[in-house]
C-alpha angles and dihedrals in degrees: 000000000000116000125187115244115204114192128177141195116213125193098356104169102244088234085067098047109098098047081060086056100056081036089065097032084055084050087055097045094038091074150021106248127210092212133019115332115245123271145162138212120208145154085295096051113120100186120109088218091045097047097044087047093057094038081051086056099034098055084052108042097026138264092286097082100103092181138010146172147162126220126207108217119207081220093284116147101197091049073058101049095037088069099038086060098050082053098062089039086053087053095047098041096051097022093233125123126263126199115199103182108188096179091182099055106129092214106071098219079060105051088075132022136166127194124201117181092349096306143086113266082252089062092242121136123240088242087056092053096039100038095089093072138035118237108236115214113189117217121176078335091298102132108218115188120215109192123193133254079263117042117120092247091057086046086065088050118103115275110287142147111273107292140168121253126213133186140194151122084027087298124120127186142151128243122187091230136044082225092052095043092062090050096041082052103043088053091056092043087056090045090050087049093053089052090056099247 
């Protein structure tokens, strides 16, 4: 089932607002999404839909929303967690706050984050939140886990920098990225295809 994302930057300095933008335009191109593909509008939009969207939000949450969005998933959670995650890299590489709302979520910690400085107010890190489930992606109803830097099956794993798990078909393996571990997977997934399994 689809579900809408909302995300927000607050307080992004103007003079970084068009590297948001490409930010943002490189999220949308580095991977084949389920649902929308991610956008922003901004202060540099010149889209009507783009510039009313961001007066709309802005006459509700305050003037100190610099961007904002909203994404419609096909049901896909790592289209969900993907953004999530470039949210939290947004906060922590300019130092702003960013608000995702995911209204729909059906686990309550997930249906409203912020990130300040990278972390949650309560100075926990997303891997800590997240670390206690893996996220399912379906594919051709072939379940494949992906399962966070911290999660405690990572933690059995051989000593390694922080890196992302992934199951499926029987088969488990680490990316360094949640990114590269989807494609990592998807490529197994097609292989085992090929195979006939």
């Amino acid at each position: 089932m689809g579900r809408v994302l909302h995300h927000r930057v607050h307080g992004l300095p103007t003079d970084r607002v068009e590297r948001l933008h490409r930010q943002v335009e490189q999220l949308a191109g580095a991977r084949v999404w389920r649902g929308d593909a991610p956008w922003v509008a901004s202060d540099r939009s010149t889209g009507l839909f783009e510039t009313e969207y961001l007066s709309h939000v802005r006459e509700a949450e305050g003037r100190q929303v610099t961007a904002a969005g909203f994404v419609r998933t096909g049901g896909d959670e790592t289209d969900a967690l993907v953004l999530m995650l470039f949210l939290r890299d947004i906060s922590a590489e300019y130092g702003v706050r960013t608000v995702w709302r995911d209204e729909d979520n059906p686990l309550a910690k997930l249906r409203y984050l912020e990130f300040r400085h990278g972390r949650l107010p309560s100075g926990n890190s997303l891997e800590e939140l997240l670390s206690r489930r893996a996220v399912i992606k379906k594919v051709d109803d072939q379940p494949i886990m992906f399962y966070p830097p911290a999660h405690r099956l990572n933690r059995q794993a051989p000593a390694r920098p922080a890196q992302w798990g992934y199951a499926l078909c029987g088969l488990r393996a680490y990316a360094p990225t949640l990114l590269e571990a989807e494609r990592e997977a998807l490529k197994i997934l097609r292989a085992m295809r090929h195979l006939g399994r």
